[in-house]
C-alpha positions as CSV (number, residue, x, y, z in Angstrom):
1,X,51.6,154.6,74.0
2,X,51.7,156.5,77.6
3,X,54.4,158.3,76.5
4,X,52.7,159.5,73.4
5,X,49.9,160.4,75.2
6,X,51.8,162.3,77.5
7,X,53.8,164.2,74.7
8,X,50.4,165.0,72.5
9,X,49.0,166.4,76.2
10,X,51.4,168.5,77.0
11,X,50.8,171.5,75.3
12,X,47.2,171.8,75.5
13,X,47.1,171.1,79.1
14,X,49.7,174.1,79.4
15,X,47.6,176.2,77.0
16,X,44.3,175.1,79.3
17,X,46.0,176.6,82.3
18,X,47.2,179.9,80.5
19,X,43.7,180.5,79.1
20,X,42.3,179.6,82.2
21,X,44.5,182.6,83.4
22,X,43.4,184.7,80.6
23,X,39.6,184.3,81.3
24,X,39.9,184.8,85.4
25,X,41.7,187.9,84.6
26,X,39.3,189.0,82.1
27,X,36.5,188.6,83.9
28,X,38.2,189.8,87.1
29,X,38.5,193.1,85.2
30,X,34.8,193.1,83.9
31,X,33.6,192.6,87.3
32,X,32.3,194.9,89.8
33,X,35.4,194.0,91.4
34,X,38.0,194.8,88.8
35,X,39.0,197.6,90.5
36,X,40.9,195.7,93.0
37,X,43.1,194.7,90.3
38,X,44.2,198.6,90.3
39,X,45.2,198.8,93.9
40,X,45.6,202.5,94.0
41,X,41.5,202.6,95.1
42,X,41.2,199.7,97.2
43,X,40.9,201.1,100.7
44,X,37.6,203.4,99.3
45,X,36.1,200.6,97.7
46,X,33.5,198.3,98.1
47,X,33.6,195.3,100.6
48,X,37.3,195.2,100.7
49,X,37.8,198.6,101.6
50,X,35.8,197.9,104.7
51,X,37.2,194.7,105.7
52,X,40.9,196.8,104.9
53,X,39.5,199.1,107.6
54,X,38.1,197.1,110.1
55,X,41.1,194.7,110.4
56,X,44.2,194.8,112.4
57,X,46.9,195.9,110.1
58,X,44.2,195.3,107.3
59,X,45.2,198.5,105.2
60,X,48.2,197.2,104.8
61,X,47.8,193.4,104.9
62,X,44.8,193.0,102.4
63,X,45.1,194.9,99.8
64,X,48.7,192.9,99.6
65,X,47.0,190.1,99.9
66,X,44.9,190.5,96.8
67,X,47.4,192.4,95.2
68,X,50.4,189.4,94.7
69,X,47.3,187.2,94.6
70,X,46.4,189.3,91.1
71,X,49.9,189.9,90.5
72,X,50.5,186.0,90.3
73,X,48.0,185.6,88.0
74,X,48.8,187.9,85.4
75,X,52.3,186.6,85.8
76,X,50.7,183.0,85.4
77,X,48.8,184.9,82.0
78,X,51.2,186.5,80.7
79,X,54.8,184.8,81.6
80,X,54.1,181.0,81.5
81,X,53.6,181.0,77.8
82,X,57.0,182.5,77.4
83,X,58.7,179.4,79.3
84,X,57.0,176.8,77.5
85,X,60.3,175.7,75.6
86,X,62.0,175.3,79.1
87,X,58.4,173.3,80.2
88,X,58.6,170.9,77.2
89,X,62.3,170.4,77.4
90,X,62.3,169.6,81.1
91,X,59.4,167.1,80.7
92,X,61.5,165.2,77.8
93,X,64.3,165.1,80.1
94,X,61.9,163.7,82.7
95,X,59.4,161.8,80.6
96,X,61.0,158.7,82.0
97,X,60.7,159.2,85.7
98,X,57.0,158.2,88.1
99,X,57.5,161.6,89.7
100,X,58.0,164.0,86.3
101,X,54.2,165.6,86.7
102,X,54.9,166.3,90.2
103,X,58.9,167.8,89.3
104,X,57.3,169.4,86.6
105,X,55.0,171.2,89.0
106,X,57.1,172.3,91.7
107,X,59.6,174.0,88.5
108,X,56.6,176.4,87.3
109,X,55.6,176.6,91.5
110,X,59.3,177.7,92.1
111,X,59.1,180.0,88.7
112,X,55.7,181.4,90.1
113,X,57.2,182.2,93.6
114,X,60.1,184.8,92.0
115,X,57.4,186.4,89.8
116,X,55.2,186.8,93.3
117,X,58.4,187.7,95.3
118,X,59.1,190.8,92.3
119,X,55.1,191.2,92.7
120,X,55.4,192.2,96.3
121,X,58.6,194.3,95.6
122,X,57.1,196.1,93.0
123,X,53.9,196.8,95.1
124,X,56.0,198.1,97.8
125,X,57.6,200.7,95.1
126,X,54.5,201.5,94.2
127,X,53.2,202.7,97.3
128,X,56.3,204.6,97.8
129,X,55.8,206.5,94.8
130,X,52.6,207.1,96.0
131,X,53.8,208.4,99.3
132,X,55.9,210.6,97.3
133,X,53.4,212.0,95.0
134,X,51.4,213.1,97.8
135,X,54.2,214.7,99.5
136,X,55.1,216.6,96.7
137,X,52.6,219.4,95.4
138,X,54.0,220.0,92.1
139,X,53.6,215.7,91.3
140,X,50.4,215.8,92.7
141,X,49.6,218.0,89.7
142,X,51.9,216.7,87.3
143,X,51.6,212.7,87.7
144,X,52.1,212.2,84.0
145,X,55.9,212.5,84.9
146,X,56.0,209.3,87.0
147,X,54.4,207.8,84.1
148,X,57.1,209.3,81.6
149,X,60.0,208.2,83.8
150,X,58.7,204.8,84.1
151,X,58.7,204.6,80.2
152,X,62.1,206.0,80.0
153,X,63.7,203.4,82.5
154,X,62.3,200.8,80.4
155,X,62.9,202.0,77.1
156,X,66.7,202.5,78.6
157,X,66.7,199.3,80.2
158,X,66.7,197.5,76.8
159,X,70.2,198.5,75.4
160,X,71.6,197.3,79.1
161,X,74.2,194.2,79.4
162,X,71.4,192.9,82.2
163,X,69.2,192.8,79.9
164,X,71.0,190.6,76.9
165,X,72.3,188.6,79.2
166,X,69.3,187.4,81.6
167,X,67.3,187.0,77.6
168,X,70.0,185.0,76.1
169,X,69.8,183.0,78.9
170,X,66.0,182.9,78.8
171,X,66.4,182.2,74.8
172,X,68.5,178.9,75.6
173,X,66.3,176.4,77.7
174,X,67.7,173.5,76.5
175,X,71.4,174.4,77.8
176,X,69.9,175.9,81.2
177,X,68.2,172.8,81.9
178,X,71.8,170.8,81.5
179,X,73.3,172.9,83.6
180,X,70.9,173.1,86.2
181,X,69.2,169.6,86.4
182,X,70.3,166.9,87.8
183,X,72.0,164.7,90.7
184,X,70.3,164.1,94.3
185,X,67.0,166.0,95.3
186,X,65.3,165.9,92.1
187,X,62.2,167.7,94.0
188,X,64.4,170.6,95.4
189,X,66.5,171.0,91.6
190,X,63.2,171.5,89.8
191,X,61.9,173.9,92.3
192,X,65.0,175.4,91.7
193,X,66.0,175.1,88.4
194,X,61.8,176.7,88.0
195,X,63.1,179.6,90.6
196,X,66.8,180.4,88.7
197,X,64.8,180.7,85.4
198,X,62.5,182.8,86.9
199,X,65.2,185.1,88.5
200,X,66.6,185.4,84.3
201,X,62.8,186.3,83.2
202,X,62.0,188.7,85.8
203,X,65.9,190.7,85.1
204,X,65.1,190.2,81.7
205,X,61.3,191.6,81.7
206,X,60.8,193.5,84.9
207,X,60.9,197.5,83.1
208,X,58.4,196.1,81.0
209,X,56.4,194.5,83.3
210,X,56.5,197.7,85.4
211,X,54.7,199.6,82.2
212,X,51.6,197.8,84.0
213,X,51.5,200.0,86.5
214,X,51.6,203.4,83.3
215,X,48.5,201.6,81.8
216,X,46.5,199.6,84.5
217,X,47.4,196.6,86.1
218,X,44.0,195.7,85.4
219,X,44.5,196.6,81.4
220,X,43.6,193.5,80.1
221,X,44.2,194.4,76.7
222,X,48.1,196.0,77.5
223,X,48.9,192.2,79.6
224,X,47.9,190.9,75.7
225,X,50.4,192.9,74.1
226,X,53.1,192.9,76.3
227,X,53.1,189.3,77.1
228,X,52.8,189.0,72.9
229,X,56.3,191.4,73.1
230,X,58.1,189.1,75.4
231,X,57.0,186.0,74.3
232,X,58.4,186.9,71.0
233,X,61.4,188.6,72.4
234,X,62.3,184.7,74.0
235,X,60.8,182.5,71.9
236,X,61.3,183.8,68.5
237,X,64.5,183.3,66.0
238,X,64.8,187.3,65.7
239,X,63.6,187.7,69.2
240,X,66.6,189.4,70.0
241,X,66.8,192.0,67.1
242,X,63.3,193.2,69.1
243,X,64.7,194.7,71.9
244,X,66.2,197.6,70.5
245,X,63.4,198.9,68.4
246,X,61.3,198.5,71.4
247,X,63.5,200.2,73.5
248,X,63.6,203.3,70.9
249,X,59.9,202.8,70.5
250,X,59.6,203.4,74.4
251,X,62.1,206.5,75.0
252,X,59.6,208.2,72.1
253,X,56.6,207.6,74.4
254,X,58.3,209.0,77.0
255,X,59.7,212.1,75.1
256,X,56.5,212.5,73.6
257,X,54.4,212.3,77.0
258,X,57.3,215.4,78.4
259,X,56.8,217.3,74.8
260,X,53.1,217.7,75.2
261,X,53.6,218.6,78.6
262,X,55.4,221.4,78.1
């Protein structure tokens, strides 16, 4: 009977957490507040651009701070539904263990902390392209080219050996949990074995995460459809067969963005 219970559980407790994600971010972004989901503005804005100036190092520090804190839960939102195979399989394995709520947690903690480690990279490229823009005159004038390289590495990034292999790996929980499950430490393997899956999804989904910062990392509506894209590029049968239309699809934004500019 526990069992059961536990099985029949499973997947709306997951789904619970996601939406729970969905709804914070939502009304995050509805908020007077939502523009501290878009970074770019923080130090001009509101409370937190006073406490960013009135702190040692707080320019730097706090906007950071909320930044990976956002950045984890849009990852949370928009990733974790794309892992539930690997989730359910790893709590079968594991169904039969006292500990398997807590391994089970410290997997998606340990998937969680490479999607925030790629949060605070991607922040730090962010700001450097910033720097950039503002050193450069013609950019400063011209920033839809930033946005039409961005599309173009990601729309390249799909036909790339990186890419098939870190999704096929992604595409085959049920083998990745053989390999990488088992023996002593059961604690430190699932924090693991959560981290090396998340290393796979973030080298297989980080140009097209990066298209958050083209539309708004506080787009709502664009974290829908692009965690909709790579849920069904992992989860899906024909999954796979997306990636190249989508990578096509992306190279024509980008050429079309450049045409209009010129």
């Amino acid at each position: 009977m526990r069992a059961a219970w536990h099985q029949s559980a499973f997947l709306p407790i997951a789904g619970l957490l996601t939406g729970t994600a969905w709804i914070v971010l939502w009304l995050w972004a509805a908020s007077p507040y939502g523009g501290y989901l878009d970074h770019g503005s923080w130090l001009q804005t509101g409370v937190a651009g006073a406490i960013c100036r009135s702190l040692p190092a707080g320019e730097a520090l706090l906007p950071g701070l909320l930044y990976v804190g956002g950045w984890l839960l849009m990852s949370a939102a928009m990733m974790l539904p794309t892992t539930l195979p690997l989730l359910e399989i790893f709590r079968r394995t594991t169904a039969a263990r006292s500990d398997r709520h807590r391994l089970l947690l410290l997997l998606i903690a340990g998937y969680l902390v490479v999607w925030g480690a790629f949060g605070v990279i991607a922040h730090l490229a962010d700001l450097g392209v910033q720097a950039v823009v503002l050193q450069s005159p013609w950019l400063t004038f011209n920033a839809w080219a930033v946005g039409a390289g961005v599309l173009a590495l990601a729309g390249l990034f799909q036909f790339s050996a990186l890419k098939y292999r870190c999704l096929d790996e992604c595409r085959t929980p049920f083998s990745f949990v053989v390999r990488h499950w088992g023996g002593e430490r059961p604690a430190w393997r699932s924090f693991r074995l959560g981290a090396h899956h998340g290393l796979y999804c973030v080298g297989c989904c980080w140009a097209l995460m990066l298209l958050m910062f083209v539309v708004g990392t506080g787009s709502v509506g664009w974290m829908l459809l692009l965690g909709a894209i790579m849920a069904v590029e992992k989860n899906l049968p024909w999954g796979r067969r997306l990636s190249a239309p989508l990578g096509i699809a992306l190279l024509a934004s980008a050429s079309w963005i450049v045409l209009l500019q010129v």
